[in-house]
N, C-alpha and C positions, 0 to 999 in steps of 0.2 A: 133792505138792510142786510147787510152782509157782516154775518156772523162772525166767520173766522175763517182763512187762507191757510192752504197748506201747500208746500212744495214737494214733489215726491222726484223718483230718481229717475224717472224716464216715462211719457206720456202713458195716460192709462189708455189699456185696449179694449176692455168689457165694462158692463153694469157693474159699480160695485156690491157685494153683499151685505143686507142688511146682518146686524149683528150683537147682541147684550154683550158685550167682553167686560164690562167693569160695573162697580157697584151703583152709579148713577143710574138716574131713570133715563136716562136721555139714550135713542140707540145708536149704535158705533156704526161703521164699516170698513169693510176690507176690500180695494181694489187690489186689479192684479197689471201690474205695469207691462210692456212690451217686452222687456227685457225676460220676463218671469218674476219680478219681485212683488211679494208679498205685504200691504202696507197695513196696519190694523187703525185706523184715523177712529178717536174719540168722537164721537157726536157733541157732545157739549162744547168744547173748544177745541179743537182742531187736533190737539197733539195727539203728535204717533204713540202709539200702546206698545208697537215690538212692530219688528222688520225680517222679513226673510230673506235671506239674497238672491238675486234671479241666478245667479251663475250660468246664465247667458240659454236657459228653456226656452226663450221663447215667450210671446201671446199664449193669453189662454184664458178659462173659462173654472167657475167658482160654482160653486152650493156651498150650505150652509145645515151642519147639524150636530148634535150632541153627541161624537162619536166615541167617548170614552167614559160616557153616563155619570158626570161628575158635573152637573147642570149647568155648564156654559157651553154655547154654542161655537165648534169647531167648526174647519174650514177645509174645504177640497176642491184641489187644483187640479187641472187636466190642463196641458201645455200641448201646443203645435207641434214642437218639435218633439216631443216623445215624452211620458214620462207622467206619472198623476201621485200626488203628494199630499198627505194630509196633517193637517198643522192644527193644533189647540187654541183655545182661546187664548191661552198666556202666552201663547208665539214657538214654541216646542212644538220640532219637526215629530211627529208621534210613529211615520212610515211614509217611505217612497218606494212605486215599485214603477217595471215599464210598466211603458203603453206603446201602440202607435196613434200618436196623434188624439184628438178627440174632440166632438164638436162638445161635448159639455156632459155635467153630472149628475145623476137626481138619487137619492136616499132612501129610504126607511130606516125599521127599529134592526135590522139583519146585513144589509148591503148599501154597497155605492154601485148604483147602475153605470154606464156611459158606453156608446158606439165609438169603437176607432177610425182612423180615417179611412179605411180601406173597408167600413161596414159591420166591421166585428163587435156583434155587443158582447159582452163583459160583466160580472159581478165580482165585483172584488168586495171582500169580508171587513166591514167598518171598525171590527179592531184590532185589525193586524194588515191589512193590506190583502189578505193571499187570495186568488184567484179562487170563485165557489165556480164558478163556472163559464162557460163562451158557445156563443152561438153567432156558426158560419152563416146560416142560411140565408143571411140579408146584405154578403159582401157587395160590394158594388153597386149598392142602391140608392147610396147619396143621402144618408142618413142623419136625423136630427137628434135633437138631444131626449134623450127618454124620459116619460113619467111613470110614477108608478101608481095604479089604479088599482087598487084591491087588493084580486093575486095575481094580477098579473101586472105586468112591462110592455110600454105603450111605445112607440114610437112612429113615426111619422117618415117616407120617404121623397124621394125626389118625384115621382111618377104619382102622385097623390094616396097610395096605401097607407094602413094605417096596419102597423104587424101589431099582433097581442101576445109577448112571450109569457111561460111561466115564470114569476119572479123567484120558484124552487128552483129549477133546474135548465130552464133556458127553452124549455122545448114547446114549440110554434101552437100554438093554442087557434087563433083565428086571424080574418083578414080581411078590412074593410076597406071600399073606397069612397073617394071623393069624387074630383071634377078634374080629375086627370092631370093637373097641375103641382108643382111641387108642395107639399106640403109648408108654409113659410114660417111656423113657428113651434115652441115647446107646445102641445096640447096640453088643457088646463081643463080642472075640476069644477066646475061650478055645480057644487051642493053635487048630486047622484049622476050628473049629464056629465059626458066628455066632448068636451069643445075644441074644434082643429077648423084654424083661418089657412087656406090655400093662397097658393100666388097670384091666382085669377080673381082675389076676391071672397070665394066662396066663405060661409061661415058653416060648419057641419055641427050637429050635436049628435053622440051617440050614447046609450048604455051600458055600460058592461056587466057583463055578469057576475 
C-alpha cells in the first residue's frame, strides 16, 4: 500500500536521514538530491517541511543531530564538490564552511567528524562550524566515513586498517588490521564490540578502549 509520493528536484544520491522535525509521532526524512538540495519530507504524508537550494554542490552525504540543543534533530551535509553545511530542523542554514570533498559525517555532544577527499580528517565545532582540529596522517588512504567510539575517531581505509584518532585533538592513538581488503563500510557499534565488514567479505569485531 503506498502511502504518499513525493516529487523532489533532481534524483536522490544517498540514504535519506532519519529525522523528528515536527510535532507528529510519525518519523520525517531529509534526502540530499544530486544537485545538493536539501529536502525535509514529512513521514506521515509526504509533504516537504522546508527546502534548501543545491546551488549546484554537488552529491553528498547526511548525519543527523541536535546541533544547537534546542531538541530537534539537525542536519549535516558534506557535498563532493566542496563544502559541508549544517541546516536545523526548521530548514535554517545555521553555518557553511569548506571542505574538500567528503565521503560522509559522524557527531557527538562536541564535534562533526568527516575525512576529505584527499584523506584529511577534520573536526569542525557543532555550533559554529569552526575547525577544532585536522589530521594529515591518513592522506591518501582512501578513507571512509568516521565513527566515533568513546574517545576516540574510528575510521576505516582502503588497505583494511582501521586508524583510532583522538576525538580531542586528532592525534593517532592506535591501528588495527583486517584482511587486507578495503574496508567496505561505516564501522558500527554493536553494544561495547566494534564491528568493520571488509570487501573480501570479512566481518571483524574489535574493542576499544
Amino acid at each position: 500500500v503506498v502511502l504518499w509520493e513525493v516529487r523532489l528536484p533532481s534524483p536522490i544520491d544517498d540514504t535519506p536521514v532519519p529525522a523528528a522535525l515536527d510535532a507528529d509521532d510519525a518519523p520525517d526524512i531529509v534526502p540530499v538530491c544530486e544537485d545538493g538540495t536539501l529536502d525535509a519530507v514529512s513521514g506521515r504524508n509526504g509533504e516537504v517541511l522546508w527546502e534548501v537550494a543545491g546551488e549546484n554542490r554537488g552529491p553528498g552525504r547526511l548525519a543527523s543531530a541536535d546541533l544547537d540543543f534546542d531538541g530537534v534533530l539537525d542536519v549535516v551535509a558534506c557535498f563532493e564538490n566542496g563544502g559541508i553545511m549544517a541546516v536545523s530542523g526548521r530548514g535554517a542554514v545555521l553555518w557553511t564552511k569548506p571542505a574538500v570533498g567528503a565521503t560522509g559525517v559522524q557527531g557527538d555532544r562536541d564535534f562533526v567528524f568527516g575525512a576529505e577527499a584527499d584523506g584529511t580528517v577534520v573536526a569542525w565545532r557543532r555550533t559554529d562550524g569552526e575547525r577544532a582540529w585536522t589530521q594529515e596522517l591518513l592522506r591518501h588512504r582512501n578513507l571512509g566515513t568516521p565513527l566515533v567510539a568513546g574517545r576516540s575517531v574510528v575510521v576505516g581505509d582502503g588497505n583494511g586498517l582501521l586508524h583510532f584518532l583522538s576525538r580531542e585533538d586528532g592525534s593517532h592513538v592506535a591501528r588495527v588490521s583486517t584482511d587486507g581488503s578495503a574496508v567496505a563500510s561505516v564501522p558500527v557499534l554493536a553494544g561495547n564490540t566494534l564491528v568493520v565488514v571488509t570487501r573480501n567479505g570479512g566481518v571483524f569485531g574489535f574493542r576499544p578502549e
